[in-house]
N, C-alpha and C positions, 0 to 999 in steps of 0.2 A: 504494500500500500504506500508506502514511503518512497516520492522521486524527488531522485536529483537533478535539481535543476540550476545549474551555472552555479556549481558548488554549493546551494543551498538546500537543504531539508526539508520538504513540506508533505505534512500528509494529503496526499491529492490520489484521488481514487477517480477512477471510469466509471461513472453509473452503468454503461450498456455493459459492463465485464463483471463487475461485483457485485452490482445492485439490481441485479434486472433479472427475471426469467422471460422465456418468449413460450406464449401459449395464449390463449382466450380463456382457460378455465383454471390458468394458475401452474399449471405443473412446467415443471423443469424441463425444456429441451434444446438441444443443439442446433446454432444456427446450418439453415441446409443451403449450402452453396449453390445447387443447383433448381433452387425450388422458384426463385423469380420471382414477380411482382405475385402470382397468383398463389404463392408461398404468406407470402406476405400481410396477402389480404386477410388472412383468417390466423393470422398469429399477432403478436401485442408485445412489444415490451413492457414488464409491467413492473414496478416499483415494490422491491423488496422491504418494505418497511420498518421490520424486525430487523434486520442487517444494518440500517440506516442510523435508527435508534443506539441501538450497542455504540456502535462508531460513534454519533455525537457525546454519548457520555463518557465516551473514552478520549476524545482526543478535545483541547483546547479549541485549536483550530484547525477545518475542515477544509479544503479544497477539492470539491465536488464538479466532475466533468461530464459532460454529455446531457444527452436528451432520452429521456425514460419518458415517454408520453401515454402512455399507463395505454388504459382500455375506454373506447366510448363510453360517458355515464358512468364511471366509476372513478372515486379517488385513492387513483396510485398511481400516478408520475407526479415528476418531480415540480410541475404547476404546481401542484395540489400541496406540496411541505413547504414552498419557497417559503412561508412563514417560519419556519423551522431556524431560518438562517440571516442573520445579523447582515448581511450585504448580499444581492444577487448581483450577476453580473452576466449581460446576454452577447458574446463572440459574432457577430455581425458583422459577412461576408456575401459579394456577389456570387452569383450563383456559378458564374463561369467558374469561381475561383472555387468554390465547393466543389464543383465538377473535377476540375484539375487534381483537385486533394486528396480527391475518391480515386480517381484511377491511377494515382503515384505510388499511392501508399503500399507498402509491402507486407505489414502485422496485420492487416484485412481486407476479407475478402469481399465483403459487403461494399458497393456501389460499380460493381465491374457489370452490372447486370441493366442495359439501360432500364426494364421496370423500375428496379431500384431507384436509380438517379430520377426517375419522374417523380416515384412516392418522396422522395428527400424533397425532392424542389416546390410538392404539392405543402410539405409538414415544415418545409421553410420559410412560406412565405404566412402560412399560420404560426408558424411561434415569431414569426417579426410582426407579425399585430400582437401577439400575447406578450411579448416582452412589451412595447409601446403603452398596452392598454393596465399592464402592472406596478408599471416605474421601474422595470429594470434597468439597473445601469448598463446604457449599451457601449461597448467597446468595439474601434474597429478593426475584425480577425488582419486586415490587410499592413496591419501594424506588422513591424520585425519582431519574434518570438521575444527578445527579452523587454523590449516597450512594455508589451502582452502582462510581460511574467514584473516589471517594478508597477503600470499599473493595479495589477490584480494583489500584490503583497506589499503597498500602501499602507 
């Protein structure tokens, strides 16, 4: 749970890796590489809450990444706790550049699949109203990684 980032220590976890299951009815399964938008449609990342919990009592300060967007009509993504957390902070990047990000990246496989990139660009351009309509603090992704990392450890 602990990265290094330009020799500093921060506990900063991946909601989609540690906090999340993907299913519709809760249970634990593996994301399927080849299952496509039509994968997608009937699975959820959903917000482990219990897991969530332990962490905030354990750790002073949290550095919470990604987007857990729970299940239609229920609260379990990570909208639903931003109460939870003394500062939000919404990563706000064009989509080309979300695009680019998706197909570089080598630790996952998720966005190689164009369904994917549509559902990403469909659930990006609603969490840029949900951030707007919450007071998240927007930062923008197009900053150099350490800008990113002295605004966010402020």
């Amino acid at each position: 749970m602990v990265e290094k980032m330009k020799g500093m220590k921060l506990n900063a976890i991946d909601a989609d890796d540690d906090l999340a299951t993907l299913d519709a009815d809760g249970n634990e399964l593996k994301y399927d590489v080849n299952g496509g938008a039509k994968w997608w449609k009937s699975h959820y990342y959903v917000l482990r809450l219990d897991k969530l919990e332990k962490l905030l009592r354990k750790c002073k300060t949290l550095y919470l990444f990604g987007d857990v967007g729970g299940r239609p009509g229920k609260k379990n993504g990570l909208v639903d706790v931003a109460q939870l957390f003394d500062r939000v902070c919404y990563l706000q990047a064009p989509m080309a550049l979300t695009r680019l990000r998706l197909a570089q990246r080598t630790n996952n496989p998720f966005g190689k699949n164009p369904g994917e990139v549509e559902g990403v660009r469909k659930h990006k351009g609603k969490m840029d109203r949900i951030a707007k309509k919450m007071g998240f603090e927007v930062i923008d992704a197009t900053l150099p990684a350490d800008k990113i990392i002295k605004i966010l450890t402020e």
